[in-house]
KOLZA-464956 format. One record per residue: residue in one letter; x negated, y, z negated of N, C-alpha, C in turn. Coordinates in steps of 0.02 Angstrom, whole numbers, plus 50000, padded with zeros to 5 digits. Layout:
N
AXYZXYZXYZ/...
//
This chain:
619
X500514999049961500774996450009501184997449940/X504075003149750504345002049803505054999649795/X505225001049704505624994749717505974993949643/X506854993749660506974992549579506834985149541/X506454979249579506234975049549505734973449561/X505264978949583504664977449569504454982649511/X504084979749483503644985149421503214991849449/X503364997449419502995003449429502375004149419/X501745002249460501165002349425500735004249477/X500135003449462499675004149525499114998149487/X498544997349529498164993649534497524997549511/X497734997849411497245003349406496634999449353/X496145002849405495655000449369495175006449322/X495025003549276494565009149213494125009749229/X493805014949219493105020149197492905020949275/X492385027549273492435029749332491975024449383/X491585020049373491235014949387491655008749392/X491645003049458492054998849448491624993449476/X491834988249430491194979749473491794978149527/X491474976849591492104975549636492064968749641/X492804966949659492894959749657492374957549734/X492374951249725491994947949805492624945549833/X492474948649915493234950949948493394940549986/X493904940050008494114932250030493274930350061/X493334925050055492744919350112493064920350182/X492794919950207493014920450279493374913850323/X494074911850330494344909050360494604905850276/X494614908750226495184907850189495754911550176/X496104906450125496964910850130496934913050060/X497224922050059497244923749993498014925649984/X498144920749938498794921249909498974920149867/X499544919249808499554921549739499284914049714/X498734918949664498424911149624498834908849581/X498754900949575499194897549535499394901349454/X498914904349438498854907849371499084915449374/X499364916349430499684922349425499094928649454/X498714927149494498094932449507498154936349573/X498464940149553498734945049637498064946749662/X498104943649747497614943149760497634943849843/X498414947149864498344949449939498964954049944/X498904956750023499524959250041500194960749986/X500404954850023501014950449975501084953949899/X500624951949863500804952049795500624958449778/X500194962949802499844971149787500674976449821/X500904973049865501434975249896502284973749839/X502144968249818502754965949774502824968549729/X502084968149673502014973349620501834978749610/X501634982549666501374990649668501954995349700/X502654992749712503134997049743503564999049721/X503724998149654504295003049626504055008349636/X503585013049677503355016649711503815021149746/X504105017949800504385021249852505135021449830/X505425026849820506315025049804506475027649737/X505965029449690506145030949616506315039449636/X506855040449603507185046549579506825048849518/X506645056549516506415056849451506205063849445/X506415068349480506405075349491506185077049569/X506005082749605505715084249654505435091349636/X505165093949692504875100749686505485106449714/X505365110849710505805116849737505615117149810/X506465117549841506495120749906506035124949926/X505765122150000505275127750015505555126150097/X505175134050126505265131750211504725138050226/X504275135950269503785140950272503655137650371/X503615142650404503515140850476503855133250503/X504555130750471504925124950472505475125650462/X505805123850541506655125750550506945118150537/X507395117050497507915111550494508485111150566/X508415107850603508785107050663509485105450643/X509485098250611509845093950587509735087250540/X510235085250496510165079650461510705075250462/X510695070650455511105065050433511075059850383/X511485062750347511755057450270511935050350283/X511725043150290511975040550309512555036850273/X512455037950200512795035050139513255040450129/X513305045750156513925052450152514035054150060/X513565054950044513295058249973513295050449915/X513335043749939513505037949908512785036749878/X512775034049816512035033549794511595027349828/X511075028649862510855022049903510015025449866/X509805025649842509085029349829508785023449849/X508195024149897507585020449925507785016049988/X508325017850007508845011550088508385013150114/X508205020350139508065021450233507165019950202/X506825017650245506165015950262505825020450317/X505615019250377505275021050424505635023650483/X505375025350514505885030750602505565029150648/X505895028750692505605027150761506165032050821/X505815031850870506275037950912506165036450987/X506715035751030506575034551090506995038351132/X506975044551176507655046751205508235049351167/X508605048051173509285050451118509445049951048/X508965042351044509095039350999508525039550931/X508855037250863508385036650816508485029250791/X507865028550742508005020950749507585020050674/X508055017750611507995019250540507995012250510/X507375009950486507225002350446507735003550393/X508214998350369508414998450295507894992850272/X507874997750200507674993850125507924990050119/X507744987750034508054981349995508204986849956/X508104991749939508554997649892509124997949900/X509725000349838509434996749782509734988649757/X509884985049798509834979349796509504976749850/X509244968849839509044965349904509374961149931/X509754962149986510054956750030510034956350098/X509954962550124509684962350219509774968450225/X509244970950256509064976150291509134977050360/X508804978050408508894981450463508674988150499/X509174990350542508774996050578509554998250583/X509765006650554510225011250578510055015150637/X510675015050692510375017550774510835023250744/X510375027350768510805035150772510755041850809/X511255042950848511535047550885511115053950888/X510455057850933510285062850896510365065350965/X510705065951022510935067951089511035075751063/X511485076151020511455082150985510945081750934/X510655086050914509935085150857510275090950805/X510825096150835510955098550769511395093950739/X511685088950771512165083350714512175078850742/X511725075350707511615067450718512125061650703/X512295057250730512725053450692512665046850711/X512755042750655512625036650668512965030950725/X512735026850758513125023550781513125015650823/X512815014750760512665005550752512235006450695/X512164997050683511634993850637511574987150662/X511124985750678510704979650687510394978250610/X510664970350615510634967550524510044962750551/X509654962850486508994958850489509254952150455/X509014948750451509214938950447509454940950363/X509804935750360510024938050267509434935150236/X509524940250157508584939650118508054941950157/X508264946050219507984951050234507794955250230/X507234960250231507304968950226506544970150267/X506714977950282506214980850354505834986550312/X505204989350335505134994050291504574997350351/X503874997150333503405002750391503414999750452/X503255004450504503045001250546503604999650594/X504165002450617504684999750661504375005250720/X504455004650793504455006050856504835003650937/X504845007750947505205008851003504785009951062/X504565004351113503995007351133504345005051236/X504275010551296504585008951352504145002351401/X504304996651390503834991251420504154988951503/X503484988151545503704987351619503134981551641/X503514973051636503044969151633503504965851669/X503114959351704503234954251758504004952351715/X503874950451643504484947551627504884952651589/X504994958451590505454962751544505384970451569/X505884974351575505894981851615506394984751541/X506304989951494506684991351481506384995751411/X506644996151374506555001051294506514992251251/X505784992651195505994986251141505974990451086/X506374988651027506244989750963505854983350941/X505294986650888505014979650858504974982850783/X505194977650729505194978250686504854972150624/X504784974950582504374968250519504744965150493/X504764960050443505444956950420504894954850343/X505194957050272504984954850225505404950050198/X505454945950145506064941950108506114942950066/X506634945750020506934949249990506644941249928/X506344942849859506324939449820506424934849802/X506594929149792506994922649780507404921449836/X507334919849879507524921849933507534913949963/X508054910649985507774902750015507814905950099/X508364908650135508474909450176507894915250212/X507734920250195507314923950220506964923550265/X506824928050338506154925850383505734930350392/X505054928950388504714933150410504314935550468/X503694937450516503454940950559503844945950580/X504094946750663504274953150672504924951350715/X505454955950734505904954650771506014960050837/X505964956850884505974963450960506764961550969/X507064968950986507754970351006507774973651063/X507794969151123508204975451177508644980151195/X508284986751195508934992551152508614997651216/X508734993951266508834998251345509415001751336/X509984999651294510665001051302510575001151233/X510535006051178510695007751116511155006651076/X511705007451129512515003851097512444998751099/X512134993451146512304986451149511484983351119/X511304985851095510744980151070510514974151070/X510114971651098510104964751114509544960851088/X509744955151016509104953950984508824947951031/X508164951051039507764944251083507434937951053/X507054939750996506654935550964506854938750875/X507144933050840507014935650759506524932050705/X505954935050672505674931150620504934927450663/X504694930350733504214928450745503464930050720/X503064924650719502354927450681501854922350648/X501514921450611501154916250609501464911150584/X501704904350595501914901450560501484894050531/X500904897250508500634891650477500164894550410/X499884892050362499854894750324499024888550326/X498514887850287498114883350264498034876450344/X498274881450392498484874950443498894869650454/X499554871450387500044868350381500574872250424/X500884868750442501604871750480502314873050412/X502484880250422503204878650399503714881950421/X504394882550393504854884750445504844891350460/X504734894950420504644903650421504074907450437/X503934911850480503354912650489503014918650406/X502364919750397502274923850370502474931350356/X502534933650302502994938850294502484945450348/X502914950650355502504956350390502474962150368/X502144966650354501964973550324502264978550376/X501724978150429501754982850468501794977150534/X501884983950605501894982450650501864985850709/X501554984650767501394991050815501304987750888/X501634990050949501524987351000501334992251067/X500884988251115500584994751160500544989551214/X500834991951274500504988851350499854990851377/X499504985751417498904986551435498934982851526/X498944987451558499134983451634499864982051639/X499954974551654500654970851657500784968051607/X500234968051555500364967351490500514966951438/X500984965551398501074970951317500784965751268/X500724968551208500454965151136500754968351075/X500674964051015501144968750977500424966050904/X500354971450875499634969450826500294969850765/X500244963850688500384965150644500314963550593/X500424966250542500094965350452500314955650455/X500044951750427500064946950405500014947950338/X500324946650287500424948350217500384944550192/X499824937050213499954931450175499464929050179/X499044931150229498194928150236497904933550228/X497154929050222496504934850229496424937450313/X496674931450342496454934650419497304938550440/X497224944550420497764947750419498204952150477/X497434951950531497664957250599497834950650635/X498584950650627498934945650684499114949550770/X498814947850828498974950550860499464943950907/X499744946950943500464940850978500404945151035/X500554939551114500594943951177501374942751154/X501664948851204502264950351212502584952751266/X502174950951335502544952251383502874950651428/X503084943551385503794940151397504024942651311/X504384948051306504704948151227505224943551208/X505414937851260505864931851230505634927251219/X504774926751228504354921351219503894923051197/X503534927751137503054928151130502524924251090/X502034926051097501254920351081500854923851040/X500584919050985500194923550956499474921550984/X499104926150989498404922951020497814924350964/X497764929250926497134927750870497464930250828/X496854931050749497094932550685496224932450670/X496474940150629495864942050626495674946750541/X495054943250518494854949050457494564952850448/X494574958750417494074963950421493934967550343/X494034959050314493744961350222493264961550239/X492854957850236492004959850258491644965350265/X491944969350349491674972350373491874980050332/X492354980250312492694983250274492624988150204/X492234982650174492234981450109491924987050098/X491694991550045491474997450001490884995249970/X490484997949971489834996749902490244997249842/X489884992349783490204993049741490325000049698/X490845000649666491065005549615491115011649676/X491265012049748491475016549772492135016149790/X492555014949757493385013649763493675010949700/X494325014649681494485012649626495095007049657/X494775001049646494994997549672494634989749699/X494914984949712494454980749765495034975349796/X495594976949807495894971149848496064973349914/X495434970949967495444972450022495744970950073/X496304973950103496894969350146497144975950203/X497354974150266497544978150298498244980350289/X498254988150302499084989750266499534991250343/X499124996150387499264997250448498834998150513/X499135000050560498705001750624499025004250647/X498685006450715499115009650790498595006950844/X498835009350914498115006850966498225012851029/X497745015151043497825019451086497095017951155/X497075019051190496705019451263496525024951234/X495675022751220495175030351226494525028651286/X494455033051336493815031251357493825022651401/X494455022651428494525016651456494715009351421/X494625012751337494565006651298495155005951239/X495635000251263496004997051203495714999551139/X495955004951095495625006351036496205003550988/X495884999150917496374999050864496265002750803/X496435005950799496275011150713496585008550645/X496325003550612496624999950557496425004750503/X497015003650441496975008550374496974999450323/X496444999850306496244994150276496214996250172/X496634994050140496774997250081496354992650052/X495884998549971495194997049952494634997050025/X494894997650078494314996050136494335002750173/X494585006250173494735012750230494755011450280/X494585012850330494705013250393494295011750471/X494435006750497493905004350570494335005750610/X493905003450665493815004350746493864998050767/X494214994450808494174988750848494634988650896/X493974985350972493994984951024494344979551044/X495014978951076495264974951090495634974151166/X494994974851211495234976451264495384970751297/X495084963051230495164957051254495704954951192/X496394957451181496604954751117496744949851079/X496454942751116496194937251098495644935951069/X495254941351063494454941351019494294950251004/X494644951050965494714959750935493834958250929/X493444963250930492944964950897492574973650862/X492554972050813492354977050777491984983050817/X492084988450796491744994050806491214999150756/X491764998550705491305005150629491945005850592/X491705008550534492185009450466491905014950443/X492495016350421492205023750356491835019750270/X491545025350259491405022450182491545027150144/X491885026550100492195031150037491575034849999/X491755041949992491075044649949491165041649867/X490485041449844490395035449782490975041849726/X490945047149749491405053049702492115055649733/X492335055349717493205057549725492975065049760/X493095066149821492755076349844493355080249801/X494155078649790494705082649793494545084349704/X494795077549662494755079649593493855083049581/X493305081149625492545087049590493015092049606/X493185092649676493275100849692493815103449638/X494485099549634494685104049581494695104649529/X494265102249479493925102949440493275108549425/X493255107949489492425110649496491645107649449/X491985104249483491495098849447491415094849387/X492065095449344491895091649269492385084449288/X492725082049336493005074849353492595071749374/X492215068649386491525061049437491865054249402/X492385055649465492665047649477492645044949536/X492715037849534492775035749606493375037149644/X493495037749694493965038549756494675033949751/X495275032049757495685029649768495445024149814/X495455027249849495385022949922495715017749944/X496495018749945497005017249961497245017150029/X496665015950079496735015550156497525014650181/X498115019550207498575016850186498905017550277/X498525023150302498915023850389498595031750402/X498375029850492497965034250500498365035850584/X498115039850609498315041150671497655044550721/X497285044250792496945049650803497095054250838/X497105059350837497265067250841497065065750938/X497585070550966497785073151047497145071151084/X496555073751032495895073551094495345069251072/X495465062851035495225057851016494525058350967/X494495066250933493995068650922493965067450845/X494365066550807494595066550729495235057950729/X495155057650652495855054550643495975056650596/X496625057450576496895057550516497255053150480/X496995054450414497175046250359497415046450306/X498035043150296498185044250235498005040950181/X498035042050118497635039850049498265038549995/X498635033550003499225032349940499065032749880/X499365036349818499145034849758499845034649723/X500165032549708500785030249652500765030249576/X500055031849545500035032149496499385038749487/X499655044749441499145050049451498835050649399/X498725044749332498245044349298497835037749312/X497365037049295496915029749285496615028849219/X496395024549208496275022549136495455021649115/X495325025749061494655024149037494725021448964/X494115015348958494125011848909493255009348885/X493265011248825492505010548808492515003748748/X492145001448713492024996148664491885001648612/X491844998048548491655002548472490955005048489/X490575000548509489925003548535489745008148565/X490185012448615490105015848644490005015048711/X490175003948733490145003748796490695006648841/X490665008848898491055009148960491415003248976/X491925001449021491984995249064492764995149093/X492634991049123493204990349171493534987549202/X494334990049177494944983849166495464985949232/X495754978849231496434981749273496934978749230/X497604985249240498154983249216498434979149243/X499054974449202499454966949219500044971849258/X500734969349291500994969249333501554973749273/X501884969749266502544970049226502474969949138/X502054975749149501904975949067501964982349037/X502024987548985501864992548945501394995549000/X501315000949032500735003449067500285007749028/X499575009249018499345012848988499445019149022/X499875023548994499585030249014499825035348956/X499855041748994499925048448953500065045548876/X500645043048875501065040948812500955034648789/X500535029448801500305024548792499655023848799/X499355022248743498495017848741498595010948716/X498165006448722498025000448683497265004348640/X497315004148569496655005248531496664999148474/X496134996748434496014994448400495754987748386/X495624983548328494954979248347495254972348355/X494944969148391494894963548440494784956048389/X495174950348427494884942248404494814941548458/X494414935848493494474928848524495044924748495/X495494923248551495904916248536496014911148579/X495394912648642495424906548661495894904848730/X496014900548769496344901048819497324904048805/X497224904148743498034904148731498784901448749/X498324897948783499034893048812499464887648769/X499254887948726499654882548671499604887548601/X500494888648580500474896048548500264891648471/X499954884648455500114882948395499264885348402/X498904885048443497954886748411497874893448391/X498384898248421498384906248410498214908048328/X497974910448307497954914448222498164920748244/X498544920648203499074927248209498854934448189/X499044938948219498904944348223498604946448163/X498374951448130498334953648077498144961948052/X497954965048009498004971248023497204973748035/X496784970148026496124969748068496124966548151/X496284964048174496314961148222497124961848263/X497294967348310497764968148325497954967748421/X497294967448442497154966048498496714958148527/X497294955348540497054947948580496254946648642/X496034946248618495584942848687495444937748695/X495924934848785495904928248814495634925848864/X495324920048860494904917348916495354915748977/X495424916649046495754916149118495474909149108/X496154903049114496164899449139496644892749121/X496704888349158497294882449135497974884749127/X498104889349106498804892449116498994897449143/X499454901249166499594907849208499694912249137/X499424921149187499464924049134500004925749096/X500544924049121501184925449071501154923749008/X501014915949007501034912148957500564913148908/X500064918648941499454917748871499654923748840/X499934930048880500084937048849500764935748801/X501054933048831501824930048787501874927848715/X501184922048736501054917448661500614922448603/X500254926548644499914932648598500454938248563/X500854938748612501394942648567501844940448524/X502184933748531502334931948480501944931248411/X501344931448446500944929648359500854938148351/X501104940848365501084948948322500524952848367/X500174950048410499724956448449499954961848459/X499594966048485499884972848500499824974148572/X499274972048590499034972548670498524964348693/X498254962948726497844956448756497384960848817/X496844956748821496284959648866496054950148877/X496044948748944496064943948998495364942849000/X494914939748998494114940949023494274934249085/X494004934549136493724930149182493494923449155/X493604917549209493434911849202492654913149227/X492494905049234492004903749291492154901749333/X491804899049411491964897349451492274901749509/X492364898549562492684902649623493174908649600/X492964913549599493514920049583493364921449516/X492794918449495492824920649413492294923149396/X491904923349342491384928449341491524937649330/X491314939649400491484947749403491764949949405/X492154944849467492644948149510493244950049475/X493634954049496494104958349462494704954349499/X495384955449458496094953249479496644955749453/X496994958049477497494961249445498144954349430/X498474956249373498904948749353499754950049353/X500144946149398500514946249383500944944749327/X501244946449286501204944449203501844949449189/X502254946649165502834951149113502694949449040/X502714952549005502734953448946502854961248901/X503074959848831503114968748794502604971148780/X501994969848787501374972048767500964975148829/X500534979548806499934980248862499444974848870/X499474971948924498764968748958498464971049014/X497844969449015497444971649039496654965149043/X496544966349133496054958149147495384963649173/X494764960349136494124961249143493794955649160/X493094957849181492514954549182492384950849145/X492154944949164491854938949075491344941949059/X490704945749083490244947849031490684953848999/X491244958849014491444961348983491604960048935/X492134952648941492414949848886491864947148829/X491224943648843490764941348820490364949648761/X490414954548788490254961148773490734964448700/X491254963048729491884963448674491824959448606/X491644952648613491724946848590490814946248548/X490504953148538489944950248498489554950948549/X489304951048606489024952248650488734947948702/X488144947248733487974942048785487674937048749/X487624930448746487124927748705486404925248754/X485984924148706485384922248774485394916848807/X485034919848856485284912648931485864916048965/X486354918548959487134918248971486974919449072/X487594914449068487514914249145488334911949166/X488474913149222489024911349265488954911749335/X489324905849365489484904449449489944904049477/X489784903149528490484900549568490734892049561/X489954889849551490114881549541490504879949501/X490474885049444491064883149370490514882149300/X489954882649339489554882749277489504886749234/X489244888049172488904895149138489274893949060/X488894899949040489174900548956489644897648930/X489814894348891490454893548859490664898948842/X491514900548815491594906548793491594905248725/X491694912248695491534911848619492054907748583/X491934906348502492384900848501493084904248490/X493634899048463494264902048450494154905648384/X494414912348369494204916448300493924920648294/X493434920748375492804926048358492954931648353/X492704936848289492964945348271492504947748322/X493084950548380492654956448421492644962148406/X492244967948427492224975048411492924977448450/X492884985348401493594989148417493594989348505/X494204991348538494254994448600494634998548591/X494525005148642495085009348661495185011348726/X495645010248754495925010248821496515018548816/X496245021248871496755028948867496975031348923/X497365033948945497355037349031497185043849051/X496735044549099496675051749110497015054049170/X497125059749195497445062149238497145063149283/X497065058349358496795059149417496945061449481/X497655064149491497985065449544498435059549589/X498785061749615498945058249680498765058249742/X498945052149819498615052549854498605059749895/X498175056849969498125063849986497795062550037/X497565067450105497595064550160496695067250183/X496585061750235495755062550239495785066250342/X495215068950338494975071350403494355067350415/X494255063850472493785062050489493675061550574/X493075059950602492565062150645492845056650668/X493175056350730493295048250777492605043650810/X492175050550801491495046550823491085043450777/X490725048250744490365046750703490575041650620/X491315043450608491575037650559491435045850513/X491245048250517491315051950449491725058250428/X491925058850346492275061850351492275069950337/X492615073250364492565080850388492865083850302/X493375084050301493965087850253494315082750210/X494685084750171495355081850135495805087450112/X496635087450131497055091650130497465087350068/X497595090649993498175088349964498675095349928/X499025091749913499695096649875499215098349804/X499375106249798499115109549715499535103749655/X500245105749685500535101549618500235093549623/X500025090449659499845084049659499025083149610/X498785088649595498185089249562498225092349489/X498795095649476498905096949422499295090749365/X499025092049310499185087149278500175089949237/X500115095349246500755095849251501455094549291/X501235091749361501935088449395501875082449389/X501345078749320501385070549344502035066649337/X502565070649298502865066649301503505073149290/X504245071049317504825073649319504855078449386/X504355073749446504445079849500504785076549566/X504565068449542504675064049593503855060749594/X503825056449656503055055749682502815059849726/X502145062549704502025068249739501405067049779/X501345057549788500935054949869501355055249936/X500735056849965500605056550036500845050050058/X501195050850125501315042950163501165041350217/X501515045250267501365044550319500975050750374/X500715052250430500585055750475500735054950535/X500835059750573500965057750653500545064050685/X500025065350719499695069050754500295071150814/X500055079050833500415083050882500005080450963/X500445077451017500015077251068499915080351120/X499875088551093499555095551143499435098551113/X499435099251046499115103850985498805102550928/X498225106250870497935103050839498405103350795/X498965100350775499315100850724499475091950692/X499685091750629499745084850610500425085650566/X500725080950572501455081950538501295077150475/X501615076550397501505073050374501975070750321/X502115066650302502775065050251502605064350174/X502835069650131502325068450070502915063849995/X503275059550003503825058449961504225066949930/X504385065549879504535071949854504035079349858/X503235077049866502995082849903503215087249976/X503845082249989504125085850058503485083950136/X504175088950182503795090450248503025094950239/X502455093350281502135098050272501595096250355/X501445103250372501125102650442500605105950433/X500135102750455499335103550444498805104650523/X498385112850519497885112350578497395108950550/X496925108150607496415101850599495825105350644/X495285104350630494625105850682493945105350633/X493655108050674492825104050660492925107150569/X493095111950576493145115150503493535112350428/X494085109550470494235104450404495195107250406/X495615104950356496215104650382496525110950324/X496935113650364497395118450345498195118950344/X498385119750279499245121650272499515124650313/X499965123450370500245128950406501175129950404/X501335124350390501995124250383502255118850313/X502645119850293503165114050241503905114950259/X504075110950230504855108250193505025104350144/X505675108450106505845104950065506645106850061/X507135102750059508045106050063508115107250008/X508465109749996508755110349907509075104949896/X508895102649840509065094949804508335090749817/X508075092149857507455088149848507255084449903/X506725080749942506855076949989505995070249958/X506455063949977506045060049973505685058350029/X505015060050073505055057150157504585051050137/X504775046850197504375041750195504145041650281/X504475040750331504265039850389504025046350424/X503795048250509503795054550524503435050950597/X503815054850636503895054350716503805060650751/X503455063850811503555069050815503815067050902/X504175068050950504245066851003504575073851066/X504665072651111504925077251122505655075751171/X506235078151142506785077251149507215078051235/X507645074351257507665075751323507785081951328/X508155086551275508285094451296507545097151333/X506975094751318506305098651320506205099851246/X506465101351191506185101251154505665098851108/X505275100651056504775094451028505075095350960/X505255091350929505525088950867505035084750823/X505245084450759504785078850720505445075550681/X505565070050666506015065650652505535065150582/X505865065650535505695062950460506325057850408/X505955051750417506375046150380506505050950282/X507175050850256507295051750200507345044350143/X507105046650094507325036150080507775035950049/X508135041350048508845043249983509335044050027/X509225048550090509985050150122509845045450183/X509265047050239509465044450318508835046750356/X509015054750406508785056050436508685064150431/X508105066550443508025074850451507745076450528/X507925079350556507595084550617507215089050622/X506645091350613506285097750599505975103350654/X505645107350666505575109650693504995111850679/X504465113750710503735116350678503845125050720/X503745129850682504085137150725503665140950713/X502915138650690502285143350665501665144150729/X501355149150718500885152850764500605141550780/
//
């Protein structure tokens, strides 16, 4: 699930084996722990998005069975890198989320002119509340209900950082009349948090709306709880209701060490009528992908999920066998294909190495990197041998670095992690490694930390840390109650570590069986597997998809990997068309509709200029 103030990182966890965290309790709220422990939506979204928007090379122009209709610059060559977000398309019109790129102050939706499709032109903006910004997930959908006849836009609303004013859930615009836009509802969505009331509702990711009868509903990301599938009726869109909220960490969840990864949260959906039945197709990140029946959308109930193979299929295959790692499994947005027989899914990856790290011993184990820190990769390791110092929160107990002991190891707890990586660097560390508390969230479970500092950190397991630190002692035990081992004392000489990055690819898109849950194929870009475009090409993940609805074709938006159009069948998925303009193209959104001329077009959001028009012109 970006950003010139968020940190460039991913949520990477070491060695090809991973202990997965234990996903929320059910009918709790996961949100940033007091100590800095990113631990939903929200914060995996805050710190994993300097992602979307970074400039940094692209690939070479290509056009293979893909006509350029038309484009529109909306900044008229002005530097805006990462504004435009997502597309939506209704009739004449296009309909373009702004970013918080590259500043944050309000976003919105650019309406634009595509009556002509060889030259589009803009002509309005609808501004989102100030400390605003819009990003996946905007639609345009034609609703005909007791209380409303007309075209809605519905869009998400995030809050721009420090933000007092900001609102969040979703905002419906009556845009029957395109020129005249008419906002109905702004900032609606859950507004309670722990069962407290407050003024803003919860921030929103995504968002998607579908009529059912006289009906409508609009399903969307909640980015602030565990029960994250917010669904709201909406067919009064000047009054709408939310009626449940729903989780699907649970059902979701992966056997362990089959995902590199474990913070299980929904990123997107869609809903389509299959077989008489309200279907919802959620892309559940660390979770992949379910089925739920919501033909009552006051009590969604589950259907089936995919499960990630315990081995990555793309890096064995291109390898041919010398990579056996786990999967990404970055559940990120899926769509199902014309004849309800397949879906297709995309797999985000933002970072195309991951990190392996062993002990002097020769143990394995496995860390996640801090937020806003030194990242380990290509050009960066943390190596060398280890102290105990203890919770580190008070920089006068620290013993200072030394040329045996150049790497910190700190016990999680009583203070946030800033303060313990901070106080370690002043005393001369080189890098810090985090081990787990006890108690609720502590123990195994894994967390990624929000944390600035000049050093590499990196948060493990407490028997890891216990492993590091001289090893397990006998008896050693930990709970959730808060009981178990003490940690070692302040001083203790641990064995060496070395932490390194290897080169794993970027994301990449899955084929799977709408029936059976399982999966058929996986289609990615060559350069996305070579360790030579990791870096100076741009990002060369996958984002979005939009299935063709009379042909097996799938349209798909790859950032700087460009346009690219993909067949699909029992056999598995095939290259049939790309794009790329000269100068490069960043896509993020992708629409395919068909235009009042009769034509069928695919609308691809740019996040640098605006808008592209494409054309698919192959057998």
């Amino acid at each position: 699930m970006i950003k010139p103030f968020y940190a460039r990182t991913a949520l990477v966890l070491v060695s090809a084996l991973m202990i997965a965290a234990a996903a929320p309790a059910a009918g709790s709220v996961s949100r940033l722990a007091d100590d800095g422990a990113i631990n939903s939506g929200k914060e995996t979204h805050a710190h994993d998005d300097a992602q979307h928007g970074v400039s940094e090379g692209h690939l070479p122009p290509t056009n293979n069975n893909v006509t350029k209709i038309g484009n529109i610059d909306l900044f008229a060559g002005a530097e805006e890198p990462g504004r435009i977000a997502d597309v939506a398309v209704m009739g004449n019109y296009a309909y373009l989320t702004a970013f918080y790129a590259p500043e944050c102050d309000r976003g919105g939706v650019y309406i634009v002119d595509i009556s002509d499709p060889t030259s589009p032109k803009q002509v309005s903006k609808i501004s989102s509340h100030v400390g605003t910004f819009s990003g996946e997930g905007s639609q345009v959908i034609s609703l005909n209900t007791p209380s409303f006849t007309g075209d809605l836009l519905i869009y998400q609303n995030e809050i721009c950082p420090g933000s007092k004013v900001g609102v969040g859930g979703i905002t419906l615009i009556d845009v029957t009349n395109p020129l005249k836009p008419k906002k109905l509802v702004e900032g609606f969505g859950d507004f309670s948090v722990k069962g407290k009331s407050q003024t803003h509702s919860n921030e929103t990711h995504s968002a998607f709306a579908w009529q059912d009868g006289s009906q409508a509903y609009a399903v969307l990301v909640d980015n602030e709880e565990a029960e994250d599938i917010d669904i709201i009726d909406i067919t009064n869109p000047s009054r709408p209701k939310l009626i449940s909220e729903t989780s699907l960490a649970d059902q979701t969840k992966q056997p362990n060490g089959a995902v590199h990864g474990d913070a299980a949260f929904l990123h997107d959906m869609v809903v389509k009528e299959i077989d008489g039945i309200q279907t919802m197709l959620v892309s559940y990140w660390d979770g992949g992908y379910a089925k739920l029946n919501v033909e009552n959308p006051a009590s969604p109930q589950f259907i089936a999920d995919t499960d990630f193979a315990a081995v990555d299929p793309v890096r064995f295959e291109v390898t041919n066998g010398a990579q056996v790692i786990s999967p990404e499994g970055n559940g990120h947005q899926a769509e199902f294909t014309r004849d309800n027989q397949f879906f297709i899914a995309t797999d985000e990856d933002f970072d195309p190495y991951r990190v392996t790290a062993t002990m002097g011993d020769g143990t394995a184990f496995t860390a996640v990197q801090g937020s806003d820190v030194p990242q380990i990769n290509v050009n960066t390791t943390l190596a060398g041998d280890t102290r105990g110092v203890g919770l580190a929160c008070d920089a006068a107990t620290i013993l200072p670095a030394d040329a045996s002991h150049t790497v910190a190891v700190i016990e999680r707890g009583v203070c946030d992690f800033a303060v313990k990586v901070q106080n370690v660097e002043a005393k001369g560390y080189l890098g810090a490694i985090v081990f787990n508390r006890t108690g609720d969230g502590g123990c195994e479970a894994l967390v990624s930390m929000l944390v600035t500092a000049g050093i590499p950190a990196v948060f493990v397991s407490r028997t890891d840390g216990f492993r590091i630190l001289g090893g397990l002692p006998a008896g050693y035990s930990c709970d959730a109650s808060g009981a178990g081992t003490a940690a070692p004392p302040v001083g203790t000489d641990g064995q060496t570590v070395d932490l390194k990055a290897v080169f794993d690819g970027w994301g990449y898109v899955h084929l799977y069986d709408a029936n059976t849950m399982a999966e058929v194929d996986q289609y990615y870009l060559p350069e996305g597997q070579d360790p030579a475009f990791a870096a100076g090409f741009g990002d060369l993940s996958v984002h979005e998809v939009a299935t063709d609805p009379d042909e097996d074709l799938a349209y798909v938006s790859y950032y700087a990997g460009g346009f690219r159009v993909l067949s699909y069948g029992p056999t598995g998925l095939k290259e049939v068309g790309s794009y790329i303009d000269e100068g490069g193209n960043n896509f993020w959104g992708v629409q395919v509709y068909t235009h009042p001329n009769g034509q069928k077009y695919v609308l691809a959001s740019d996040r640098d200029s605006g808008l592209y028009i494409l054309q698919y012109t192959g057998p």
